[in-house]
C-alpha positions as CSV (number, residue, x, y, z in Angstrom):
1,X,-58.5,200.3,68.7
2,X,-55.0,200.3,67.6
3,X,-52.2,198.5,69.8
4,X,-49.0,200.1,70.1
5,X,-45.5,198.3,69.0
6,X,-43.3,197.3,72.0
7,X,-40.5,198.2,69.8
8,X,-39.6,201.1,68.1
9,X,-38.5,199.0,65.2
10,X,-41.5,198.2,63.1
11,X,-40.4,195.2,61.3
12,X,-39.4,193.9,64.6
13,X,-42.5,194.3,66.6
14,X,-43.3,191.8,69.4
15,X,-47.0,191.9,69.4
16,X,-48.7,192.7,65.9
17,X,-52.4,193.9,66.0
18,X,-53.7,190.5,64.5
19,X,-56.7,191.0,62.0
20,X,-60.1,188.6,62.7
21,X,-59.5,186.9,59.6
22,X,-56.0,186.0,61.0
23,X,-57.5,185.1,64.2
24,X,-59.6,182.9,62.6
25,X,-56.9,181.6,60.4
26,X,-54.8,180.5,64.0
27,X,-57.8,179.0,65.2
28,X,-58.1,176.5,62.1
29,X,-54.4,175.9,61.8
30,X,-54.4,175.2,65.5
31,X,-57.1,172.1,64.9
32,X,-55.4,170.9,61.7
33,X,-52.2,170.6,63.8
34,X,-53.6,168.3,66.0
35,X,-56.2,166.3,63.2
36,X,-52.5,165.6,61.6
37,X,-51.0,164.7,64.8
38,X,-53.8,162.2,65.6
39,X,-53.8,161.1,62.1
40,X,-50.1,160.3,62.6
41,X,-50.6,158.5,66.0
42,X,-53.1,156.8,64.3
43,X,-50.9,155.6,61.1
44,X,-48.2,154.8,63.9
45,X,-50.3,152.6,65.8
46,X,-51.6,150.8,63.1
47,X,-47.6,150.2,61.4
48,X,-47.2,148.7,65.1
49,X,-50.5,146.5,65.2
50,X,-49.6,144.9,61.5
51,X,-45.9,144.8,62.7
52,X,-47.1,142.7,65.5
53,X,-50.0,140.2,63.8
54,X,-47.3,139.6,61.1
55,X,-45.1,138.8,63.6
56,X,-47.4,136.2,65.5
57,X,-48.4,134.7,62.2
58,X,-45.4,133.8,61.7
59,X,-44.4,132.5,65.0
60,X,-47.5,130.5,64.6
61,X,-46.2,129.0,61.3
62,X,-42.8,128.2,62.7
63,X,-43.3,127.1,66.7
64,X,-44.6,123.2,65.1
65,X,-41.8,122.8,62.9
66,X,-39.4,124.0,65.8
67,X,-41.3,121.8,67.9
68,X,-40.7,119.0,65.3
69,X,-36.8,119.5,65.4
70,X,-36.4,119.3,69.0
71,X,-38.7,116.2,69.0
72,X,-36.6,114.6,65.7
73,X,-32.9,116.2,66.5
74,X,-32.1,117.8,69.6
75,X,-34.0,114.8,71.8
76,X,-32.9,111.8,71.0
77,X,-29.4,113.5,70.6
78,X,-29.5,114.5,74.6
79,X,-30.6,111.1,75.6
80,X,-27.4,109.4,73.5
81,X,-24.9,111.8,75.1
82,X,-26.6,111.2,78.5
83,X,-26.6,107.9,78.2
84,X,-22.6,107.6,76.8
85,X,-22.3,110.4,80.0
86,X,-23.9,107.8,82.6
87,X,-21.5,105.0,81.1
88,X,-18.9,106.7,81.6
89,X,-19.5,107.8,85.3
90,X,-20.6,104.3,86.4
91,X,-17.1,103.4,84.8
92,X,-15.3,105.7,86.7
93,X,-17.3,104.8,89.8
94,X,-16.5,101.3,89.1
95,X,-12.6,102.2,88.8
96,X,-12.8,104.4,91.9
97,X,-14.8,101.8,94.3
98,X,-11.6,99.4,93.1
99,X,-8.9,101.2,94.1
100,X,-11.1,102.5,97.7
101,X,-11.0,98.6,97.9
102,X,-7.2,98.2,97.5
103,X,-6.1,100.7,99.2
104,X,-7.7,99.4,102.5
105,X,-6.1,96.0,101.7
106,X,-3.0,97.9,101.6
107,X,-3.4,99.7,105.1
108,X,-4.6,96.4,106.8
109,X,-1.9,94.2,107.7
């Protein structure tokens, strides 16, 4: 049964009569569409998985020596400006609990 052009153009035909074989043909190009798109899902995935193990092997590597630093460096270098920080603000405090001193000498007669 022959199916009649919707156009009067033949080259330009919206609907061809399709053959079985070319059928057949769709049908495998329509699974090796998706095997390659699941293949490429895959491939991605996998990029991301390595990505992310190399990532956390490293980290692993590095979080004890940046552990060591703040332990060795960062530390002991808080504590010394915290302690200068405390001298100085007990100084102050010191200065400031003078002059509250001598200015109520000054307003008692």
């Amino acid at each position: 049964m022959q199916v009649a052009p919707l156009t009067n153009i033949p080259a330009r035909e919206i609907i061809v009569h399709t053959s079985e074989h070319q059928r057949a043909l769709l049908r495998i190009s329509k699974g090796s569409f998706m095997d390659d798109f699941n293949r490429k899902v895959e491939n991605a995935s996998a990029r991301v998985g390595k990505t992310v193990s190399d990532a956390t092997e490293r980290l692993e590597k590095e979080i004890p020596e940046f552990i060591k630093y703040l332990n060795d460096e960062v530390v002991p270098a808080v504590r010394e400006h915290s302690t200068k920080a405390l001298r100085v603000a007990s100084h102050k405090l010191s200065e400031f609990a003078d002059y509250m001193e001598q200015s109520e000498r000054v307003r008692k007669p």
